[in-house]
C-alpha positions as CSV (number, residue, x, y, z in Angstrom):
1,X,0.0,0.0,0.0
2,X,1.4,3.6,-0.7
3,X,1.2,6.2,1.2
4,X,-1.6,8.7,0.4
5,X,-0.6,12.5,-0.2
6,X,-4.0,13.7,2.1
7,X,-4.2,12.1,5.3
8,X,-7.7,10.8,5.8
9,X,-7.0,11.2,9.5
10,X,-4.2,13.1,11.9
11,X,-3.4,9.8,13.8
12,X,0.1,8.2,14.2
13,X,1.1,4.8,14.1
14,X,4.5,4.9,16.3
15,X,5.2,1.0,15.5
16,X,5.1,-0.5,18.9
17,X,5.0,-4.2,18.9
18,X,4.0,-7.0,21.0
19,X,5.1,-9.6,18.7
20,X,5.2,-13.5,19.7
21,X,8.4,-15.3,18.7
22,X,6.9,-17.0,15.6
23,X,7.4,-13.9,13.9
24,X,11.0,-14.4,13.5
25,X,10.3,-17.6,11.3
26,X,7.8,-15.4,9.3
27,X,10.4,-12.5,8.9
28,X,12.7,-14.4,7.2
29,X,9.8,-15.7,4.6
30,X,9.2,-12.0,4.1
31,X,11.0,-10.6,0.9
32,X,12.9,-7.8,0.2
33,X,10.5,-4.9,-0.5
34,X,11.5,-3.1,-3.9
35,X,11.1,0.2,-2.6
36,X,13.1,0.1,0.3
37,X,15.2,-3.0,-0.4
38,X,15.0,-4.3,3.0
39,X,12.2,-6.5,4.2
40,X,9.0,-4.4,5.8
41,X,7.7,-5.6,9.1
42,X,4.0,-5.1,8.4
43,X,4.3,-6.9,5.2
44,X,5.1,-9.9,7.8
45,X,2.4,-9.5,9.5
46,X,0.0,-9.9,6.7
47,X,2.0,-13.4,6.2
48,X,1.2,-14.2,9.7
49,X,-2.3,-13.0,9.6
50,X,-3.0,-15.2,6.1
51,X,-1.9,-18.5,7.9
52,X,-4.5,-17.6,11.4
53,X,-2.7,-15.4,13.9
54,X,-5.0,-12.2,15.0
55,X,-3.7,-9.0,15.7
56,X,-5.3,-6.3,18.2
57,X,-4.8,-2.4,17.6
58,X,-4.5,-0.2,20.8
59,X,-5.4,3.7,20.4
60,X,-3.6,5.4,23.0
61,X,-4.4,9.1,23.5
62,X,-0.6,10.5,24.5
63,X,2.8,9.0,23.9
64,X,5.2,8.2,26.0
65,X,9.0,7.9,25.6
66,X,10.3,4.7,24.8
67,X,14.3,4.2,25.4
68,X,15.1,2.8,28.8
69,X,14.5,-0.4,30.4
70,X,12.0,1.6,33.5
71,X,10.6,3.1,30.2
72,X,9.6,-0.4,28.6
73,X,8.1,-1.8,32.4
74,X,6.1,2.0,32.8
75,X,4.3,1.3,29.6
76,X,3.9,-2.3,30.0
77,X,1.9,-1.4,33.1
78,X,-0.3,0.9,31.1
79,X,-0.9,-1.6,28.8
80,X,-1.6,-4.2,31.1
81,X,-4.0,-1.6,32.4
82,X,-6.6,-1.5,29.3
């Protein structure tokens, strides 16, 4: 999918993954994007949701900074919150 040159929305995704292990073996079945020449995560997640695994999309209404260990427990606390 390409990216669209009007928004229909002001929304952000800021790529934050739970993933579960199996996604290694489906990243290396993922090919090399032509644009980009590297392999796209969200193109392997469409393998893994073609052979069964479901997904689940969290809105959250303010960011918080992601870049230190305390950083990773604070927000999985929030999550583990909703």
């Amino acid at each position: 999918m390409l990216k669209k040159n009007k928004p229909v929305s002001n929304h952000v995704n800021c790529n934050g993954y739970n993933l579960p292990v199996d996604v290694f073996n489906y990243i290396e079945k993922t090919g090399y994007d032509k644009r980009f020449n590297e392999k796209i995560i969200t193109n392997t997640i469409d393998l893994m949701i073609n052979v069964g695994f479901k997904f689940v999309g969290l809105k959250i209404e303010s960011l918080d900074e992601v870049t230190r260990i305390k950083d990773i427990k604070k927000l999985e606390k929030r999550l583990n919150g909703i």
